[in-house]
VOGU-3710 file (C-alpha; in Angstrom, 3 decimals, decimal comma):
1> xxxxxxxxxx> -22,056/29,276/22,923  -22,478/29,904/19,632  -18,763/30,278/18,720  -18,429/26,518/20,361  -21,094/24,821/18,205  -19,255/26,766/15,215  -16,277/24,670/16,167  -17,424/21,727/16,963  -19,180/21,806/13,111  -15,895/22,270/12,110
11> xxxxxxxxxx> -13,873/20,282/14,213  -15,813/17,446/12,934  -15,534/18,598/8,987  -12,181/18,049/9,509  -12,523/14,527/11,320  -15,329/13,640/8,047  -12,653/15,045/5,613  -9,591/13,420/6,827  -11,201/9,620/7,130  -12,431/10,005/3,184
21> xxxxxxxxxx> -8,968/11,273/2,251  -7,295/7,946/4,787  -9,667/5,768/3,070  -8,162/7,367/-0,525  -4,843/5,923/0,582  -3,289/7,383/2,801  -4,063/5,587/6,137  -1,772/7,936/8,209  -4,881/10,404/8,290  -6,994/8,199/11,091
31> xxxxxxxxxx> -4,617/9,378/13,252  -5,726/13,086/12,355  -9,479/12,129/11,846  -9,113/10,537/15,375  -7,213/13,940/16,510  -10,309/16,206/16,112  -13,016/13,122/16,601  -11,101/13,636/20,133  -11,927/17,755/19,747  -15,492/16,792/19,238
41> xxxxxxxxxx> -15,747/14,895/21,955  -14,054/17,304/24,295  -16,250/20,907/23,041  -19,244/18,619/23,359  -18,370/17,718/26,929  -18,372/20,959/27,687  -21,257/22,294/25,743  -23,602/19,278/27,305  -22,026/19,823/31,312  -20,669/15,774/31,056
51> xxxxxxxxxx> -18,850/15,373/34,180  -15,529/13,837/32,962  -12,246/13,099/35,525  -9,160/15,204/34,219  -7,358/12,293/34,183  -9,427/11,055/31,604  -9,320/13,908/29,829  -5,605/14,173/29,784  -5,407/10,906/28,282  -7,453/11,373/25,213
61> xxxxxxxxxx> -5,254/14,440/24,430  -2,006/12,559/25,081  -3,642/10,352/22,609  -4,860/13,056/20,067  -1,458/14,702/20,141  0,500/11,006/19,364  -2,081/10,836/16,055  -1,530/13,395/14,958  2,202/13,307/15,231  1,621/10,204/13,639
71> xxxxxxxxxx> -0,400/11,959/10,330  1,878/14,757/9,869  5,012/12,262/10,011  3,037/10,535/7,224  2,409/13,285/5,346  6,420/14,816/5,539  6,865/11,274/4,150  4,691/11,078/1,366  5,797/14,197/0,101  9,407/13,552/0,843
//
């Protein structure tokens, strides 16, 4: 349990971090901050029992995976 809250404090660092460095200019990082706001979500689910449908589930993490290919594509660019 305690590993799990560990992660979800840091899982949602990252999420803080990534908006203030989107809102610095470089909008491609929602689609990280939304990546591990989507972590969060998922480690609290399970810490708090929240009886979710897979299917549900699997759609958030379809949509955390696309974000984030969407933020690291921006950031191979802006360094390119």
């Amino acid at each position: 349990m305690t590993l799990l809250v560990v992660s979800i404090v840091l899982e949602a660092a990252v999420a803080g971090i990534a908006v203030l460095a989107a809102l610095k200019g470089r909008p491609y990082l929602y689609g990280l901050a939304f990546t591990f706001a989507v972590y969060v979500l998922y480690d609290l689910g399970r810490m708090l029992g929240w009886n979710v449908e897979k299917g549900v589930l699997s759609m958030l993490f379809l949509a955390a995976s696309a974000s984030a290919l969407y933020a690291v594509w921006g950031l191979y660019r802006d360094r390119a």
